[in-house]
VOPAGU-2260 file (C-alpha; in pm, 1 decimal, decimal comma):
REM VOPAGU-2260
SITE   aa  ch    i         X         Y         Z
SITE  UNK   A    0       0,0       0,0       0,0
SITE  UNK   A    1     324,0     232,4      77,8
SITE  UNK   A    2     413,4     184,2    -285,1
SITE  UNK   A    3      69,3     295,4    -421,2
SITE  UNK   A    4      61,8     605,2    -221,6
SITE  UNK   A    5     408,5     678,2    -337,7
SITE  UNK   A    6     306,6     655,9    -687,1
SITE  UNK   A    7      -7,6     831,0    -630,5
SITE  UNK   A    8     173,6    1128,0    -476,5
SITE  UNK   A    9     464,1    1131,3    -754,0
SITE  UNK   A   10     184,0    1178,5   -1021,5
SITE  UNK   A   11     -15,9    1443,9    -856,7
SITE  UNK   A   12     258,0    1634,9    -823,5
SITE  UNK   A   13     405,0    1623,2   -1196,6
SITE  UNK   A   14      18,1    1700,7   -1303,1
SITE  UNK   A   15      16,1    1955,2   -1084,4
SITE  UNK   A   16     351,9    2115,5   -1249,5
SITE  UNK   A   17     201,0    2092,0   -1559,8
SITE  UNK   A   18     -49,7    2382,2   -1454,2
SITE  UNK   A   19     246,6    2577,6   -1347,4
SITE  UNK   A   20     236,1    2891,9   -1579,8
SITE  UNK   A   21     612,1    2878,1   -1544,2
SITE  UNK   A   22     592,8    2633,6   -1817,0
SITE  UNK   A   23     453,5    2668,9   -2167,4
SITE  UNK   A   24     440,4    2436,9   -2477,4
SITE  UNK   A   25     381,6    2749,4   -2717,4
SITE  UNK   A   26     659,5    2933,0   -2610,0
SITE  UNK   A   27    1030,8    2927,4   -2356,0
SITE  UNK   A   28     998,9    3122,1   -2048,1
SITE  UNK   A   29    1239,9    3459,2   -2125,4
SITE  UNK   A   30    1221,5    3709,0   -1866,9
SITE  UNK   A   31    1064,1    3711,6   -1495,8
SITE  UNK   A   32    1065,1    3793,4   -1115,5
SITE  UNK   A   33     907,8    3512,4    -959,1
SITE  UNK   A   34     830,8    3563,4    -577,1
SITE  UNK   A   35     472,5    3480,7    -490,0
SITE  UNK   A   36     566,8    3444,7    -145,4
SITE  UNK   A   37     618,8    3810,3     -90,8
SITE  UNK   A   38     374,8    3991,8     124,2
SITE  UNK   A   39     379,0    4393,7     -50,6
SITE  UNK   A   40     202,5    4452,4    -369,4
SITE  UNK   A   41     122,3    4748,7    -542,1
SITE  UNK   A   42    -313,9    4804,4    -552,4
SITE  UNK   A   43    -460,0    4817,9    -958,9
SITE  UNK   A   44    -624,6    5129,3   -1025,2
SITE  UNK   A   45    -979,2    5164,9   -1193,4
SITE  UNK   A   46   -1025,5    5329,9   -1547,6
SITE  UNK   A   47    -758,0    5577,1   -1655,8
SITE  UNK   A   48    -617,8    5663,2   -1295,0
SITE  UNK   A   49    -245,0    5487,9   -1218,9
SITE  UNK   A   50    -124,6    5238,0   -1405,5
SITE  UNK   A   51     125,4    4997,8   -1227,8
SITE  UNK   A   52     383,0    4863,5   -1429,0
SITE  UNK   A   53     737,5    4681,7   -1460,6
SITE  UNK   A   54    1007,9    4680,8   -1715,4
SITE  UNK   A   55    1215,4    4389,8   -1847,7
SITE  UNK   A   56    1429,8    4338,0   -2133,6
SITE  UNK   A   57    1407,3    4028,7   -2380,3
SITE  UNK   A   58    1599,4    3849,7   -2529,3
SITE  UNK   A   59    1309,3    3654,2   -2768,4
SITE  UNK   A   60    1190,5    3868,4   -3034,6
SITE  UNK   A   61     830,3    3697,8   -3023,1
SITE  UNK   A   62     616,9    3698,3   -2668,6
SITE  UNK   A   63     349,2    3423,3   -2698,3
SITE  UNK   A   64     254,0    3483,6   -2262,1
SITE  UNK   A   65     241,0    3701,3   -2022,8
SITE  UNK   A   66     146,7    3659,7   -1631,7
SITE  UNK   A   67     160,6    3855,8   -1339,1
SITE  UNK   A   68     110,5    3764,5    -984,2
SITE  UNK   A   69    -230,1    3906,7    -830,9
SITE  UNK   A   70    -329,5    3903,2    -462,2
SITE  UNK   A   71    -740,6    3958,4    -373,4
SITE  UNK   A   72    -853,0    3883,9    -706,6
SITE  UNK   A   73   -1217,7    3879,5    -788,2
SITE  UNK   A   74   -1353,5    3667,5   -1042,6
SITE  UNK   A   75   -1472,0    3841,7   -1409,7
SITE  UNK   A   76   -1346,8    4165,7   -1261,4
SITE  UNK   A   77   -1220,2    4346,5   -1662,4
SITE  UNK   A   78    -839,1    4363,0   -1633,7
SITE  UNK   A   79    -650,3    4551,2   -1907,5
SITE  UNK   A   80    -233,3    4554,5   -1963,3
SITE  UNK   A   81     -39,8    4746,7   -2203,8
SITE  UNK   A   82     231,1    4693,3   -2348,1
SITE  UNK   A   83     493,5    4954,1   -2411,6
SITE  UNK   A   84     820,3    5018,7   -2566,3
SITE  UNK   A   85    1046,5    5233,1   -2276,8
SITE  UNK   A   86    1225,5    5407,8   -2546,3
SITE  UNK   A   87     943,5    5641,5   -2714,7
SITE  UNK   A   88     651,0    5454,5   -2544,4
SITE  UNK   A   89     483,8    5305,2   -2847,8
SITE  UNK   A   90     262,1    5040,0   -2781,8
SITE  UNK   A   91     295,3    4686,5   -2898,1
SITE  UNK   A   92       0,5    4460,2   -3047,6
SITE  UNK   A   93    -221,8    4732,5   -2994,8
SITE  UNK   A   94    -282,9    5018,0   -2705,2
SITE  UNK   A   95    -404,0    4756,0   -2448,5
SITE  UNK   A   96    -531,3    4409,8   -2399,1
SITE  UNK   A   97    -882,6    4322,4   -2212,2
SITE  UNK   A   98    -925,4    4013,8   -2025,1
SITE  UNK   A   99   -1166,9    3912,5   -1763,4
SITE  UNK   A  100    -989,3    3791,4   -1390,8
SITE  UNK   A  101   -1016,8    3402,1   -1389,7
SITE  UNK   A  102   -1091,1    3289,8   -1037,9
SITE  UNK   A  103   -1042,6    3445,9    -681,4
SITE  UNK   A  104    -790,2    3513,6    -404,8
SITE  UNK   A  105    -428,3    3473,8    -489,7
SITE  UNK   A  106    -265,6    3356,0    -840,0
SITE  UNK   A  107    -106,7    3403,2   -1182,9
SITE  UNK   A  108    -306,2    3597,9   -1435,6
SITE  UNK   A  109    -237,1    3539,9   -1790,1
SITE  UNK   A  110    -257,2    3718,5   -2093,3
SITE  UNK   A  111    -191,3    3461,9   -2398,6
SITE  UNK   A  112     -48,5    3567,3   -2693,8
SITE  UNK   A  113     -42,2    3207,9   -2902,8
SITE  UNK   A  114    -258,5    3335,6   -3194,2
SITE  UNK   A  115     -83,8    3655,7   -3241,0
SITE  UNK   A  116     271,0    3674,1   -3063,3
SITE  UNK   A  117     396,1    4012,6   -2988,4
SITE  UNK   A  118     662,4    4149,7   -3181,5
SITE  UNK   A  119     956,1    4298,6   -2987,7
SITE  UNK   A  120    1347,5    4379,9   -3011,4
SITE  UNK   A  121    1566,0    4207,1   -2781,9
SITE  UNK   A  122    1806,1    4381,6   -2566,9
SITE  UNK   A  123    1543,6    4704,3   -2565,3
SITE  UNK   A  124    1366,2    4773,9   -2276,4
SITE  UNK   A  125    1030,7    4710,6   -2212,6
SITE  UNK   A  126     658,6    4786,4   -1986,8
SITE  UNK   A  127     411,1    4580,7   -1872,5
SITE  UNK   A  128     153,2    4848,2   -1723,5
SITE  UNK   A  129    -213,6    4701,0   -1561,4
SITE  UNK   A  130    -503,8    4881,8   -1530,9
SITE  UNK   A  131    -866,9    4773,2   -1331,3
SITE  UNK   A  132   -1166,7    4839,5   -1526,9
SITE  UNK   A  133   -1373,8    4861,9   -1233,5
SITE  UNK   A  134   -1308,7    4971,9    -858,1
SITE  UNK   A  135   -1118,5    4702,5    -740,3
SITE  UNK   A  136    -844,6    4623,9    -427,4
SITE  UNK   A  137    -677,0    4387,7    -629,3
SITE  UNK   A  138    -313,7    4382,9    -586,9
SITE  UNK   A  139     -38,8    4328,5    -834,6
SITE  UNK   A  140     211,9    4115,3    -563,6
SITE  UNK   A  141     560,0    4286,5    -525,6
SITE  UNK   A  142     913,0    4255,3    -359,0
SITE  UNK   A  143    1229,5    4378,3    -281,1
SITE  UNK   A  144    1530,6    4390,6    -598,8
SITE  UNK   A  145    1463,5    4061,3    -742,3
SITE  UNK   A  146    1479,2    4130,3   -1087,8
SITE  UNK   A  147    1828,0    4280,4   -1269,4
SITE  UNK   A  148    1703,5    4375,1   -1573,3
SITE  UNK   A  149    1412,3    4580,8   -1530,1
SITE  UNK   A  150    1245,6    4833,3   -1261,4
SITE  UNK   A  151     907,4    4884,7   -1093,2
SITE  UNK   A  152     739,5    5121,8   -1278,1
SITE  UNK   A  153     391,6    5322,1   -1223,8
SITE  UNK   A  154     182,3    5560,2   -1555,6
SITE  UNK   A  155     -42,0    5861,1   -1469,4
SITE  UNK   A  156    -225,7    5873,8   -1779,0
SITE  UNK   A  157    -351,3    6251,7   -1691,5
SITE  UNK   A  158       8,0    6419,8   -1692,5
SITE  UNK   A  159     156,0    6151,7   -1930,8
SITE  UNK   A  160     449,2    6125,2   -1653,9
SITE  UNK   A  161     637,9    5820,1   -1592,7
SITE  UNK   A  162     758,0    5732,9   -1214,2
SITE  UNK   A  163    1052,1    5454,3   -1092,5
SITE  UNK   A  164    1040,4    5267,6    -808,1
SITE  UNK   A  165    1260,3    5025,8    -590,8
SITE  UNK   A  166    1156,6    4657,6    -614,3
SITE  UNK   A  167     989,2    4447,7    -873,4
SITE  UNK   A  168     687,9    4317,2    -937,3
SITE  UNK   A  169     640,8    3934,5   -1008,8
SITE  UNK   A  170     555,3    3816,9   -1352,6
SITE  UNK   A  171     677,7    3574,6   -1614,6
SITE  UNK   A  172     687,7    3649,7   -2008,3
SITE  UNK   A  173     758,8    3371,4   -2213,7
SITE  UNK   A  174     799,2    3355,7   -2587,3
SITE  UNK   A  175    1057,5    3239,2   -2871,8
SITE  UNK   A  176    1317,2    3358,4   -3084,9
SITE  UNK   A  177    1170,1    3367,5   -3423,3
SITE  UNK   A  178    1358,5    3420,2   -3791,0
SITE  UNK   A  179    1166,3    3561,7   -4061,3
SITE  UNK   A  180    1308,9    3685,6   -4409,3
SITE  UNK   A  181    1352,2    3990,3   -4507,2
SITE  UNK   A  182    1063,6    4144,2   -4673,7
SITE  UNK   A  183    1038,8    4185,6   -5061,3
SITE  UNK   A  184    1074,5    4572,6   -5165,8
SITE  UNK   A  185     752,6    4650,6   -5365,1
SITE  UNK   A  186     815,3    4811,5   -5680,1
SITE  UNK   A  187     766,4    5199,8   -5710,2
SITE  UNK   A  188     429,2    5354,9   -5768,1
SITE  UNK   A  189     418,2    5688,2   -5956,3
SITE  UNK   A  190     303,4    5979,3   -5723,8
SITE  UNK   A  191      93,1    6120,9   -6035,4
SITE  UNK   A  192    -148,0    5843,9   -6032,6
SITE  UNK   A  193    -433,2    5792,6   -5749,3
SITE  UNK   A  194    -602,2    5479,7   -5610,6
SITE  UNK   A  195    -895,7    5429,1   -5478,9
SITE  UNK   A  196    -818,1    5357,3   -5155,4
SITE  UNK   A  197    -659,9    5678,3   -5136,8
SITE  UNK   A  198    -971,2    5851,7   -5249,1
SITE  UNK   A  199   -1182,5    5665,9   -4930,6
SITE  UNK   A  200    -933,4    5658,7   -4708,9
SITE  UNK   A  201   -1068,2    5720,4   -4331,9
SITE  UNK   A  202    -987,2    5941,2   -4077,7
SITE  UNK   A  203   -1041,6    5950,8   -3716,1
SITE  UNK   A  204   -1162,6    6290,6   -3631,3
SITE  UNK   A  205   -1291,7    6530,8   -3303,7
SITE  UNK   A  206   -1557,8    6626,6   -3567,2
SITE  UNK   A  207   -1877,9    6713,2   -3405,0
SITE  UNK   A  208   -2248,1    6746,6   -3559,1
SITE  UNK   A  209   -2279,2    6975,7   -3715,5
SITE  UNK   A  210   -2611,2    7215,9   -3778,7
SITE  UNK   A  211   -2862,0    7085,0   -3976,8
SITE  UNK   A  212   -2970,4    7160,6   -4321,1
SITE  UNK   A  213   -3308,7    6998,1   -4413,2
SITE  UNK   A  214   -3158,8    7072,1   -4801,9
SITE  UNK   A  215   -2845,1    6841,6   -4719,8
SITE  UNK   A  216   -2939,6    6424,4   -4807,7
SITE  UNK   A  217   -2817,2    6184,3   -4533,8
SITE  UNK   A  218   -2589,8    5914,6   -4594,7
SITE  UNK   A  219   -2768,0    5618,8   -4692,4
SITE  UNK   A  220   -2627,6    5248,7   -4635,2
SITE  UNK   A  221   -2573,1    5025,2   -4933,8
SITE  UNK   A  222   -2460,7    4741,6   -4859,9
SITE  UNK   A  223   -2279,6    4555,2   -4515,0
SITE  UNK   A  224   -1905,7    4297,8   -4558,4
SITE  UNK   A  225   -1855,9    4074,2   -4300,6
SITE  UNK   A  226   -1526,0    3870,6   -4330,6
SITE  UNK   A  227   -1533,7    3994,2   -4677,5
SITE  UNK   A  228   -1891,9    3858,6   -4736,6
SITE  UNK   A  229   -2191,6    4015,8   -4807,8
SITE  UNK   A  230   -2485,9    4026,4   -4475,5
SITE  UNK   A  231   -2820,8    4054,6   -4580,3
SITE  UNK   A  232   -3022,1    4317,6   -4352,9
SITE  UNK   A  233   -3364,0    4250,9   -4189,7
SITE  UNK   A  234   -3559,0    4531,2   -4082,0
SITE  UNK   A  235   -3403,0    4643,2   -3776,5
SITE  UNK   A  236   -3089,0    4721,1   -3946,2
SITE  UNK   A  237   -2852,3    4493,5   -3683,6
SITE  UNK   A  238   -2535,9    4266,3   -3712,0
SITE  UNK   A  239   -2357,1    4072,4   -3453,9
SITE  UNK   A  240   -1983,8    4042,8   -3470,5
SITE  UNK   A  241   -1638,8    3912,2   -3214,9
SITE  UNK   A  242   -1345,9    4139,1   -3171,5
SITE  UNK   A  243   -1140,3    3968,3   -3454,5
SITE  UNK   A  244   -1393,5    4020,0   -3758,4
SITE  UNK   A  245   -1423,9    4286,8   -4001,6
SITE  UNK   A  246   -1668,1    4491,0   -4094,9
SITE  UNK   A  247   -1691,8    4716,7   -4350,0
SITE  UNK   A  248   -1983,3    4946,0   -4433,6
SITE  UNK   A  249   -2081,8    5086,3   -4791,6
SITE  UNK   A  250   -2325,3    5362,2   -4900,4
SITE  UNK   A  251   -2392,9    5693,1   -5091,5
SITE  UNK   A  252   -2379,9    6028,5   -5035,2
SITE  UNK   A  253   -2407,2    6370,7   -5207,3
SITE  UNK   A  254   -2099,0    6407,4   -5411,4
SITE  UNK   A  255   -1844,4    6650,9   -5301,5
SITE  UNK   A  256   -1945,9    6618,1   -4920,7
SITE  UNK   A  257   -1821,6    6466,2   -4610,8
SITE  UNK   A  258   -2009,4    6157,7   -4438,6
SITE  UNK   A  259   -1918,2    6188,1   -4089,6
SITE  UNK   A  260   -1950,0    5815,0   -3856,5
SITE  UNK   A  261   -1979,7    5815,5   -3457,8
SITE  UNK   A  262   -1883,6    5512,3   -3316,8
SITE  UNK   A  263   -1974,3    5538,1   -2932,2
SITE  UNK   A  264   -1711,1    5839,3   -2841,7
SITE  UNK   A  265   -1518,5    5851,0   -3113,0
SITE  UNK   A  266   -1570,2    6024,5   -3501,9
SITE  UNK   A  267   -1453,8    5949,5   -3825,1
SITE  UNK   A  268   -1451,4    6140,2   -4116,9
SITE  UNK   A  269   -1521,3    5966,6   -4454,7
SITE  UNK   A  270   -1498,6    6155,4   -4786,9
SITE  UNK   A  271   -1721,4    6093,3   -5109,0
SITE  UNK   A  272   -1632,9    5968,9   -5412,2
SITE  UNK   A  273   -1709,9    6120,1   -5758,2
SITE  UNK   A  274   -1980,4    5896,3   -5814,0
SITE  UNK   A  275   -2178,2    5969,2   -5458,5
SITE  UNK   A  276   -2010,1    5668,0   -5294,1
SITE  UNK   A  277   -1823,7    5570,6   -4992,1
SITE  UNK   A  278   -1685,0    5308,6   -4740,7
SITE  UNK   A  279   -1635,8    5269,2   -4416,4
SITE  UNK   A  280   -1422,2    4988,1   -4229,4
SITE  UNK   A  281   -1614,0    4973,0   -3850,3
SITE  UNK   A  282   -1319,6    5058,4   -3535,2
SITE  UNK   A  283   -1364,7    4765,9   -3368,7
SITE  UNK   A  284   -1179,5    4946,0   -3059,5
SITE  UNK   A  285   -1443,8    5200,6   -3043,7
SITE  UNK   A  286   -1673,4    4950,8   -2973,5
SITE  UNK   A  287   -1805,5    4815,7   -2609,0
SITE  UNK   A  288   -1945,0    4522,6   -2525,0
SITE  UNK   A  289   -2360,3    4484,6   -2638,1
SITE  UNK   A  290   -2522,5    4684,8   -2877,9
SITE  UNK   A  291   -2397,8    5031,4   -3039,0
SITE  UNK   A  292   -2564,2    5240,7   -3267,3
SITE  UNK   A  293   -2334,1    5386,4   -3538,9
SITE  UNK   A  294   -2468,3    5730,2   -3661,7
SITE  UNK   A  295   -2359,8    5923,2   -3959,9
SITE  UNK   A  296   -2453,2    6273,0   -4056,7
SITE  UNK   A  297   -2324,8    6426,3   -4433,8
SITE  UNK   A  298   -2161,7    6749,9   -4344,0
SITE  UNK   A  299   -2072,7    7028,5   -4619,6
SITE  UNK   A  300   -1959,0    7379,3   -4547,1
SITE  UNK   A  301   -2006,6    7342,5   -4143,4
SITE  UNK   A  302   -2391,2    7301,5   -4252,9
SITE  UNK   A  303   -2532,2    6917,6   -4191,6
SITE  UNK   A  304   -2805,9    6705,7   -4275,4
SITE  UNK   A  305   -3059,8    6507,3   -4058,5
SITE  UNK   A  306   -2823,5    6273,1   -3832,0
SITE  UNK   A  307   -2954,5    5919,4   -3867,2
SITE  UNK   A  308   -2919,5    5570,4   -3717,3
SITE  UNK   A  309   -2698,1    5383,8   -3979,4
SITE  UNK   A  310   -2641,7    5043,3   -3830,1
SITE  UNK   A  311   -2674,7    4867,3   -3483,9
SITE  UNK   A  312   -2362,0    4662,3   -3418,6
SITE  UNK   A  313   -2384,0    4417,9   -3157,8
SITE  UNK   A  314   -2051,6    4330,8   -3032,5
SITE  UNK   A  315   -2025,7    3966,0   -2893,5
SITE  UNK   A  316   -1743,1    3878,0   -2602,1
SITE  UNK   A  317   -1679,7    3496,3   -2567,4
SITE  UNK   A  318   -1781,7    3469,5   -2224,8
SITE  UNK   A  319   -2051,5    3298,8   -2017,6
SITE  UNK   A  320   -2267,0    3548,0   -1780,7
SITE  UNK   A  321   -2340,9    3458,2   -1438,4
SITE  UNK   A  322   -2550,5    3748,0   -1253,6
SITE  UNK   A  323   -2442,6    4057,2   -1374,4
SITE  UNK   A  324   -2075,2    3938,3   -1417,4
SITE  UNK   A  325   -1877,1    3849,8   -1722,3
SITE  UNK   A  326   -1667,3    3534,8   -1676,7
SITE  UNK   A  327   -1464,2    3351,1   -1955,2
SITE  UNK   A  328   -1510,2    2953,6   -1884,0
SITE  UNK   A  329   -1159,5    2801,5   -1715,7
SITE  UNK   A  330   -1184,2    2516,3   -1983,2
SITE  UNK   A  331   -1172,3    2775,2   -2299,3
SITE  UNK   A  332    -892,6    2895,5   -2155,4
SITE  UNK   A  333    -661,8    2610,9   -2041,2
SITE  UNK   A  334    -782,6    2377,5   -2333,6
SITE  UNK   A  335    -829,5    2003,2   -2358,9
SITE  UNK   A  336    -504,0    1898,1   -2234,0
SITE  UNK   A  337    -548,0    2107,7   -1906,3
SITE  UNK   A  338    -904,4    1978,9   -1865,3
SITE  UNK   A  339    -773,4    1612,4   -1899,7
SITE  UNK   A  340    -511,2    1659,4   -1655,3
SITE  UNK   A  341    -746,7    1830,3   -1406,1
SITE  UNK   A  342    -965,7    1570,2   -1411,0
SITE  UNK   A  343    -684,4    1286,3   -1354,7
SITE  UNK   A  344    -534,5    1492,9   -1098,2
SITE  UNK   A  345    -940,0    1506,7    -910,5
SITE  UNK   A  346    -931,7    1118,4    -962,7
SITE  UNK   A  347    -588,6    1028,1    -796,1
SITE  UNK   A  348    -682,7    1253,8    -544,5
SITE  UNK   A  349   -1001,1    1089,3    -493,0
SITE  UNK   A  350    -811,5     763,3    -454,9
SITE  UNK   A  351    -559,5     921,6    -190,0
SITE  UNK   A  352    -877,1     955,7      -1,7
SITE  UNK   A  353   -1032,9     643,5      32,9
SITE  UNK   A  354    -703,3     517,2      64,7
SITE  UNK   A  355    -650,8     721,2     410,9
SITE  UNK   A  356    -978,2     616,1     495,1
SITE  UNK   A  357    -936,3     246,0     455,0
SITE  UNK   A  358    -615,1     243,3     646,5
SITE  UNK   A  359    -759,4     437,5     950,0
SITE  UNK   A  360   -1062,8     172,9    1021,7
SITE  UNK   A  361    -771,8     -78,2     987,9
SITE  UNK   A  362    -573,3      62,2    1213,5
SITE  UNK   A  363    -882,4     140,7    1410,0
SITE  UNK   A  364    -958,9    -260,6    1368,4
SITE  UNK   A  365    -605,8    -337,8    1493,4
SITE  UNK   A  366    -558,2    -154,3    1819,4
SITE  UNK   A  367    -935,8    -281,9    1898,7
SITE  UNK   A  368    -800,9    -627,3    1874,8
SITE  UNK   A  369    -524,5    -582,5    2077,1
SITE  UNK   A  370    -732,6    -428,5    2340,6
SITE  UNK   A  371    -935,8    -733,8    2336,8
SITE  UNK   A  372    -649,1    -967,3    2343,6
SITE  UNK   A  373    -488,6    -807,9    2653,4
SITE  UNK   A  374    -815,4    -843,3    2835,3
SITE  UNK   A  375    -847,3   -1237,2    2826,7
SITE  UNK   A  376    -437,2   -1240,0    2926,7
SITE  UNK   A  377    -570,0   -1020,9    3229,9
SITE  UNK   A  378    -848,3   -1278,4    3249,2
SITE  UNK   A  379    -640,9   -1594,5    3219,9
SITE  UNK   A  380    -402,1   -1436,5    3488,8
């Protein structure tokens, strides 16, 4: 029975290893300060107050993970971490990264990067700034010096100021060293001739409505690409889409005017073609979770016309809801393997139990017998 237990214990503990976020099939670990154990921590601000952060420098040139070490964690709170080049602050694989907090108390959070690894120069310097998107006392775990190639960092997004601190905070970013070729130089285009995507190019804009002018048409909406594939309409004018797709809107205008789109808080400006037309590829950024109505109003000599509901976009996050809460399922996230393991590691656990149990009433059953056994000696005596 020694033997089983033994064997029991030695494969609970390499399944349990396998969960370890230390370790990743998709990518080597590069760069980290790994002290759970530490007691300080640095509390995640809400919305666009402080952002805490820490530097590191790589020395892969594609991230496929990253994970930080969170204390009081609270389970769908939105999380969002940026990126950031230290050099001239540019962000990489886009301004920041949403997630939803998987479980509660204290753990590794991780943002996976396996579909779309994030590009980055070794030997350059690096941030990894988090942000709460709710009021939250979640802490990002942190410790004394424990880190030599990076700093504990902390963003004030309202005077665009960086500050330095002593310590680090833990994380872990993983990733590989990839070698692409160099890219083919495209042959010259003469600067006399125009395209057409120059003449419906886009532009993000502070443009507001402007006053109407019952003589000025309103844009009208021709025709809706999904994924490059036509949607057919019903009445109520509404699609459903997922962060990755594309969307693209077409229509008509009068020609010579503006068409000006409002996307929740932000504004593009869209110019006409000669032939009344234009197109419009849908800011998926801009968007929020649920439904939101894009508007468009044609706009021509700061005069407008009517401002009308084009389209209702209904923006769908892969989560499940429970209550009011967002939460993405635990087996989306870990994947098949994971599950497997999680379930083998339940079973041998199981086992351990009944185990304990069995050899407890025998050991119960023993000493009972001996007590028995030393009476009638007594008795014989």
């Amino acid at each position: 029975m020694k033997k089983i237990l033994s064997l029991i214990m030695v494969i609970s503990m390499g399944l349990l290893f396998c969960f370890s976020p230390v370790f990743s099939a998709a990518g080597e670990k590069d760069q980290s300060a790994e002290n759970p154990s530490a007691t300080g921590g640095v509390v995640l601000f809400p919305y666009d107050n402080l952002q805490q952060g820490q530097t590191f420098t790589p020395t892969k040139n594609s991230l496929t993970r990253i994970s930080i070490y969170l204390r009081d964690k609270v389970n769908g709170a939105g999380i969002r971490l940026a990126l950031r080049k230290e050099s001239d602050k540019t962000p990489v694989g886009g301004e920041y990264h949403f997630k939803r907090i998987e479980g509660s108390g204290t753990g590794w959070e991780d943002w996976s990067f396996d579909g779309s690894p994030l590009t980055v120069e070794p030997g350059e310097s690096y941030g990894i700034y988090v942000g709460m998107l709710s009021s939250s006392t979640t802490y990002w775990v942190a410790s004394l010096d424990s880190y030599g190639s990076g700093v504990k960092r902390q963003y004030s997004p309202v005077t665009d100021t960086y500050y330095t601190f002593s310590g680090d905070s833990t994380f872990i970013v993983e990733g590989n060293l990839v070698t692409t070729p160099a890219p083919e130089t495209p042959p010259a285009s003469d600067p006399t001739e125009s395209t057409e995507e120059e003449a419906t190019e886009q532009t993000k804009t502070d443009a507001k409505e402007a006053e109407v002018d019952e003589s000025i048409e309103a844009p009208v909406l021709t025709g809706v690409l999904l994924n490059q594939e036509e949607v057919e309409l019903t009445d109520e004018k509404k699609v459903t889409i997922e962060e990755k797709d594309e969307l693209i809107l077409n229509g008509t205008a009068p020609k010579g005017s503006v068409v000006v789109i409002f996307v929740g808080e932000e504004s593009y400006e869209v110019p006409v073609d000669d032939a009344g037309n234009w197109t419009f590829k849908v800011d998926n950024e801009a968007l929020s979770a649920g439904d939101n109505v894009i508007k468009v109003q044609t706009q021509v000599d700061e005069k407008g016309s009517e401002i009308v509901d084009l389209l209702t976009v209904n923006m769908r996050v892969a989560a499940v809801t429970v209550g009011e809460t967002a939460v993405t399922p635990w087996y989306l996230t870990w994947g098949i393997y994971h599950t497997i393991g999680l379930v083998l590691l339940l079973i041998l656990l199981a086992l351990l139990v009944i185990y304990l149990v069995i050899l407890r009433k025998k050991n119960k059953g023993t000493l009972k017998s001996k007590e028995v056994f030393g009476k009638k000696e007594k008795e014989e005596q």
